[in-house]
N, C-alpha and C positions, 0 to 999 in steps of 0.2 A: 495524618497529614491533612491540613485544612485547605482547600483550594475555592478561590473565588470564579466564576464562571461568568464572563460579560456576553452579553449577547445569546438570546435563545432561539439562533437563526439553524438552519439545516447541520451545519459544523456541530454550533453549542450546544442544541440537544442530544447530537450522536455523543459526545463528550461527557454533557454529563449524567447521559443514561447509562454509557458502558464506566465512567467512576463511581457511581452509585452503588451500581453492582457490587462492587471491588471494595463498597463499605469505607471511600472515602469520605470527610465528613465534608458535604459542597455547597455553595452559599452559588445561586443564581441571579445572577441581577439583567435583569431586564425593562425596556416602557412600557410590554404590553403586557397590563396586569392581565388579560384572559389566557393567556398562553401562559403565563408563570400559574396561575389558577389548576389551569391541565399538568403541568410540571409536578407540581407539590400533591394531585390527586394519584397519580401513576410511578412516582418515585420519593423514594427517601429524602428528601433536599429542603435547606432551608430558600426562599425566594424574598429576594428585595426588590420593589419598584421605583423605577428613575433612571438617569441619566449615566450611564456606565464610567463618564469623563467627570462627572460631579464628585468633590471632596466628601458633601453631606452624604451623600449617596451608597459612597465607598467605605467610610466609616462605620455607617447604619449593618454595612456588610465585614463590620471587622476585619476589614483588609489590613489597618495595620498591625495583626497577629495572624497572617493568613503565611503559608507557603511559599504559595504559587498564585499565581493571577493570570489568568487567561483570559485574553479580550479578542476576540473575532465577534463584533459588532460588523453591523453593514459597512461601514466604512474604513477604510486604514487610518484616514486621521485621526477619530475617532480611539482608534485602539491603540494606536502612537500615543497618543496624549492618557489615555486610561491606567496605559501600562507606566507612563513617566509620572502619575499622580501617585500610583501605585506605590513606586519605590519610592518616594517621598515621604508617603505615610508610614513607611516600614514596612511592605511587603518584603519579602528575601528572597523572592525569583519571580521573572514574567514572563511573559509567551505575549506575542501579538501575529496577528495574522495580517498579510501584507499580500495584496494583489497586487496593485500598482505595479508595472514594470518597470517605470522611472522610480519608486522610492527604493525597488526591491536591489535593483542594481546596483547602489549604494548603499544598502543595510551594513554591512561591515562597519561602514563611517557611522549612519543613524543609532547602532548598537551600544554604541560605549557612552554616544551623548545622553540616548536616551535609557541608557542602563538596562537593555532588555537579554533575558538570558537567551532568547531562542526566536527568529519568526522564520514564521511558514507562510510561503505563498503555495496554496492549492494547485493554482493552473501548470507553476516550473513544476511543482511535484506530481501529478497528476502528465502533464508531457512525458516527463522521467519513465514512468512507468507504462507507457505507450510504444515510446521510445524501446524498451527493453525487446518487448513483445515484437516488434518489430525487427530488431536485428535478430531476434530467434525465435521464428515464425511456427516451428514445430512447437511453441508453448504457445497455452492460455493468455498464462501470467507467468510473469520472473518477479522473484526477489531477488537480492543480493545481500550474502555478507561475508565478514572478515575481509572490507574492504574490497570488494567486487570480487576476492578470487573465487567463493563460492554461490551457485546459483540454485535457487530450490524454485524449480518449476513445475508449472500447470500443466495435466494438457489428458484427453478423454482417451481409454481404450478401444479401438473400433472393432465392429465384427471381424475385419480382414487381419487384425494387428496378432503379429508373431506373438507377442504375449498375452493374448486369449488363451485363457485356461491352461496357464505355468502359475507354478505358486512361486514365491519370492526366493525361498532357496532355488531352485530350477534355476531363474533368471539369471541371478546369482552366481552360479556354477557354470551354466552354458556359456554366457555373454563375456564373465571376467574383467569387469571392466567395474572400478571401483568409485560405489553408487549408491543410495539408500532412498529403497520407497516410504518415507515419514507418515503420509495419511492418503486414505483411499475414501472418498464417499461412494456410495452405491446404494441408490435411488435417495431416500430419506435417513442412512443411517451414515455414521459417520466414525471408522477405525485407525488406529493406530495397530499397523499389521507388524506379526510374526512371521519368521522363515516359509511359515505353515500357509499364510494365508494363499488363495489362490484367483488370481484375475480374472474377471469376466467383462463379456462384453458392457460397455456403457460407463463403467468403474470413471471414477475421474480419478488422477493419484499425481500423490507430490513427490517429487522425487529430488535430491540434493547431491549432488556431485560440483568440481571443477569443470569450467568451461570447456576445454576439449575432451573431458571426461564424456563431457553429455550431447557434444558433437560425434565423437566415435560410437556412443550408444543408440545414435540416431540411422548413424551411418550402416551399424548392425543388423536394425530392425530393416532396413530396405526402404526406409518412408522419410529419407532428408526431404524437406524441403528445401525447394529454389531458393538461391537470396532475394530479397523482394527490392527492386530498383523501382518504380513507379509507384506512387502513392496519392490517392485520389482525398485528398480531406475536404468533408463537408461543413462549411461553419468556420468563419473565420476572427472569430473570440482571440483572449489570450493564450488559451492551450492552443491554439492553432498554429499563435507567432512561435511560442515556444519550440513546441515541437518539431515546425517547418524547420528552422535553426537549429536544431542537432538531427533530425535526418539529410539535409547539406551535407553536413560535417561527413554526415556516412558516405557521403556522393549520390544520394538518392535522389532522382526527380520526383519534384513535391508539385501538385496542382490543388490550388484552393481557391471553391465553390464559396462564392459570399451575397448576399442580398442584397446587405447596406454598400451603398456607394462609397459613401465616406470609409471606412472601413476598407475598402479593397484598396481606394488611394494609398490611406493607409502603411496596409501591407506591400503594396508596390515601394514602397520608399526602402520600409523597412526589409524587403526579402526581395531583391531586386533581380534575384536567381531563379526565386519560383516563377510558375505562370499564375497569375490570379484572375478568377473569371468571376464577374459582374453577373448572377442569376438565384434562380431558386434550387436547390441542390434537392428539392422534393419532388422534382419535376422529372420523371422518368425518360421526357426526349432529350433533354438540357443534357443530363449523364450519360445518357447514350451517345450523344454528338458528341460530348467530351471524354470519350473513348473507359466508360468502365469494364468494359468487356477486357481490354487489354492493359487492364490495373494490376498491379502485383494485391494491392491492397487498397482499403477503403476503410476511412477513420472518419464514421460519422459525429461529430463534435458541436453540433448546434444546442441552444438554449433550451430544447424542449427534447422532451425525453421520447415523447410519442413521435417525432421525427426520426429519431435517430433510429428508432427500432426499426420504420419501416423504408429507409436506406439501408439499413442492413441487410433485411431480409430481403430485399430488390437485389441490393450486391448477389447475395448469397445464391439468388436464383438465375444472374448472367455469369456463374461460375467463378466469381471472386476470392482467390486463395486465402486470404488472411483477409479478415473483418473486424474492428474494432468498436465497440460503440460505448457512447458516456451515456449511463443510465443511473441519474441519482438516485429516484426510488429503490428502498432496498428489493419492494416485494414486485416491481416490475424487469429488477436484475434478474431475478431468480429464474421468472418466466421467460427473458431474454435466454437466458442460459438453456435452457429445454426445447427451446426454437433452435438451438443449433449453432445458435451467436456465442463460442463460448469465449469470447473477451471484451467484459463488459470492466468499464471503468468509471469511478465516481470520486469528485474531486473531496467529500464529503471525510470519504473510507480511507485515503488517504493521508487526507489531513490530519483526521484524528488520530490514525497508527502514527506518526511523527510524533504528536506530543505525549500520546499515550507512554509511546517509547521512552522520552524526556519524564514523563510524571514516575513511570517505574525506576528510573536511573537517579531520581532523587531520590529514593528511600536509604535511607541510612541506620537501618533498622540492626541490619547482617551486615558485616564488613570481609567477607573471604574472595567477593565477587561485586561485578554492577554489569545494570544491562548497559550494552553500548546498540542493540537496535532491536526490534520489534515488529514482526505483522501479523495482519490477524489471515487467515485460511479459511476457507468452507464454509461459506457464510459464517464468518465469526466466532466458530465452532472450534477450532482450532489454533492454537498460537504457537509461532516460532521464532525464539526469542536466543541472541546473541550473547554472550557473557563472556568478559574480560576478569582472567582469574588474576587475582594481585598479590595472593599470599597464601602459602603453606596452610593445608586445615586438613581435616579429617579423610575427607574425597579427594586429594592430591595424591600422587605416587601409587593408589591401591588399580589393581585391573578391574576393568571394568562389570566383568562378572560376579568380581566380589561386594559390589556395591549394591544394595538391595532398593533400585530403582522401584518406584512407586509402575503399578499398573498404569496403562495410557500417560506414557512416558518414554520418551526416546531420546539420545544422546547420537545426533545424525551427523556430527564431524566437526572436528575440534583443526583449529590454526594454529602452527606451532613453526616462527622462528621461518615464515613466509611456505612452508608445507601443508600443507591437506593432507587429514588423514579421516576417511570414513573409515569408523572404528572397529574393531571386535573386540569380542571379551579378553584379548589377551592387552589391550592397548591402556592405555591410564592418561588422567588430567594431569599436567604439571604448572606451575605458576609462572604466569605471561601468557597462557596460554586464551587462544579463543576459541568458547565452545557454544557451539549451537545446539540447541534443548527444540524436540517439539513436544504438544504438549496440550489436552483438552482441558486443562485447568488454567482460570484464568486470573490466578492469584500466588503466582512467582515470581517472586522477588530475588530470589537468591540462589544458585547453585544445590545447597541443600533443601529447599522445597520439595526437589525433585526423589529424595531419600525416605525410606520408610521408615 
């Protein structure tokens, strides 16, 4: 599959460092020949220099024998126009990446004119997944699939936690309540557990169940969290508008911390519900006056990364229940995470699990299956990936046991006809069916990947 890469900004290199990987064959085009220079010395990729929106440009990059085209360039017009030169010259699919909140609201319309198969705006994606975390505060992180009913969430073992040192059958057996631990890190090492394995403190673990599947299992362990009604956001960007705008929706009271004046006007127009305060949200008296003590939550969301960690850690020391913070560095995440912040968010990681998702579900390689969603887990270590079965093949109708599943490989609950079903070896795939694969390989394409 040939894919063009426009822009080798934070996005386009995440992009085309994890297709690379994946031994897709990637043409990068970018202005700044020193960074395409660094590009072509650290990974497999061919690099073109120039104008991403330029016909010469585009050609030089065999776009019109290319796949896919991917433009998240600095700009949206830019990538608007990239992507419509694109299919001109005979591209067969495009992605564009669309901040704007004025163009993004109307993409449906922009889409068909400008013949683009997919755009992603980061900040509504990047809200989205803030958003989750917040209406279910006992997790890290939430994914969703099979259409929201299924939820595979985040969230650390603690010293006091009823499941310190139960192995997963134990859990299983006592609790009753139908659930499946996918993958556990524990310190630097990273599993896909058996009945056998057994929990310790610190463990972080995925776990995939229905919604009030993993409300009742919370309910269990003795450790619900409160719902969180107050939300203090620091940084009043577009993940801010986003986000303010569907915790409303939840009835949440939203307050956002802003610097820029123009910006708070802004927000005052547009969220005429929130409170928006006119300040420096780094300012430890400013958050105190503006009540973080008696915050359900705190979503540090400003421009710098090194702000954000130390609003959180300020939250986290005037006893702040739920903490969010956007840290795009990956290797400053990590450290974020170890400090105790365990819900760190990047518009970056996001991004590119959407279109990653979108570049796996064009392979037309295997026809019994295609992915319909994708994200990456544990530092990128692990992937959980959705699949819409379409037709009768070999792994349809056989139980599960009989199926000779590759090691670090898990089959964590399959959609059948609006049901949930976490599985056991007595259960089988049938056709229409949606099943969720987790998975430390990160070159599945198909249903059968997963087979030995």
């Amino acid at each position: 599959m040939k894919i063009v890469i426009i822009g080798d900004g934070k996005v386009g290199h995440k992009l085309t460092t994890q297709l690379s990987e994946e031994d897709y064959d990637i043409v990068l085009i970018d202005q700044n020949e020193g960074k395409l220079k660094e590009a072509v010395n650290n990974l497999d990729i061919s690099c073109i220099t120039g104008n991403g929106a330029s016909a010469e440009v585009q050609r030089a990059a065999d776009v019109p024998h290319a796949d896919l085209v991917i433009a998240c360039a600095s700009t949206d017009e830019l990538n608007m126009l990239s992507c419509l030169l694109a299919r001109r010259l005979g591209a067969r699919h495009t992605i564009a990446r669309v901040r704007n909140p004025v163009y993004y609201k109307q993409i449906n319309i922009l889409k068909e004119d400008l013949r683009l198969s997919m755009a992603v705006n980061p900040d509504f994606a990047m809200a989205n997944e803030i958003a989750r975390v917040l209406l279910f505060p006992d997790a890290s992180k939430v994914e969703t699939f099979v259409k929201g009913r299924v939820e595979l969430i985040e969230f650390a073992v603690k010293e006091e936690s009823r499941l310190n040192g139960l192995s997963l059958a134990e859990i299983y057996r006592r609790y009753q309540i139908k659930l499946l631990v996918c993958a556990v890190k524990r310190g630097g090492e990273v599993y896909i557990p058996d009945g056998e394995f057994v929990l310790q403190t610190g463990d972080r673990i995925h776990v995939a169940a229905a919604h009030q599947d993993l409300e009742n299992f919370f309910n269990a362990l003795g450790k619900r969290s409160s719902k969180i009604k107050n939300v203090l956001i620091c940084g009043g960007g577009r993940v801010s508008f986003y986000l303010a705008a569907q915790l409303q929706q939840a009835r949440m009271q939203v307050k956002i911390i802003e610097n820029n004046y123009e910006k708070c006007e802004n927000l005052c127009e547009q969220l005429p519900d929130a409170t928006i305060i006119h300040g420096d949200a780094t300012d430890s008296d400013l958050l105190m006056e503006e009540g973080i003590e008696d915050a359900d939550a705190l979503v540090a969301l400003t421009g710098m990364d090194e702000e954000n960690i130390i609003m959180a850690l300020f939250a986290k020391m005037k006893g702040v229940s739920k903490i969010v913070a956007k840290v795009n560095e990956d290797s400053r995440a990590q450290m974020v995470e170890e400090l105790g912040i365990d819900s760190v968010v990047s518009a970056k990681s996001v991004t590119a699990d959407a279109i990653l998702s979108y570049v796996r579900a064009r392979q037309k390689t295997i026809k019994s299956a295609n992915i319909e969603a994708m994200y990456r887990l544990v530092d990128n270590r692990v992937e959980a990936l959705e699949f819409n079965i379409y037709q009768e093949c070999e792994y349809t109708g056989v139980p599960l046991r009989e199926l000779k599943i590759k090691r670090n490989h898990l089959i964590a609950c399959i959609g059948r006809k609006g049901r949930i079903i976490i599985p056991d070896g007595d259960d089988h795939m049938e056709t229409g069916d949606s099943v969720v694969v987790v998975t430390m390989e990160h070159r599945i394409h198909d249903l059968r990947d997963i087979l030995r």
